[in-house]
N, C-alpha and C positions, 0 to 999 in steps of 0.2 A: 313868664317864669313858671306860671304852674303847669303851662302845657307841659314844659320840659319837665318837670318833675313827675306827672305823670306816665309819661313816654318812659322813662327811668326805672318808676314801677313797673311797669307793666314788662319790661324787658326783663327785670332780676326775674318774676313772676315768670314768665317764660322760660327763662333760661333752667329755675328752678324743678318748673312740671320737667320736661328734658329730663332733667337729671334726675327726676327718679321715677320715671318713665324707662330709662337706660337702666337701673340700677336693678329693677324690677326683671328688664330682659336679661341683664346677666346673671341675677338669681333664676331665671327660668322659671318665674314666675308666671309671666305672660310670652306670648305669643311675639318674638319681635319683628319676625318678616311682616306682617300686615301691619303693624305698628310704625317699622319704619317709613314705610309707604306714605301714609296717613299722616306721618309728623314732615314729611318731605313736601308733600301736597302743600300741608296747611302752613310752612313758611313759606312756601313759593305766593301763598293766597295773602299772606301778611305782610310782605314783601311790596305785592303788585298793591297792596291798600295803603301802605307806607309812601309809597310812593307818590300815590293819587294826592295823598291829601299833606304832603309833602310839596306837593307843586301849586297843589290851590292856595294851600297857605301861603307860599313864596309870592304869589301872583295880587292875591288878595293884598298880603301883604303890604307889596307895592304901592297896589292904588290909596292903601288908606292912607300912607305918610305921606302919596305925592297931594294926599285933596287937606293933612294936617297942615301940610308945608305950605299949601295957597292959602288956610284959612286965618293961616299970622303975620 
């Protein structure tokens, strides 16, 4: 349960920088061509770590409840 809660933060946290990362480019504050780039890149890189540990956990998972499930 806390993973989930953390996973939770860390998304609002995300979706947050975004939005005023956007907010910024449409004040023409910053630069957004190289910006958009850079925020495309790094959810494609958060995406492919999501996943990874995504499947380890599923995997892991598994074996710990099938070695709980032999131990009762």
């Amino acid at each position: 349960m806390a993973m989930k809660k953390a996973i939770i933060w860390f998304l609002i946290i995300l979706v947050l920088v975004f939005t005023i990362i956007a907010l910024l480019g449409i004040w023409e504050v910053i630069d957004l061509d190289r910006v958009v780039r850079k925020l495309l890149l790094s959810l494609v890189v958060i995406f492919a770590s999501g996943a990874v540990i995504l499947f380890i956990y599923s995997v892991m998972g598994k074996e710990i409840e099938a070695t709980n499930k032999d131990d009762h």
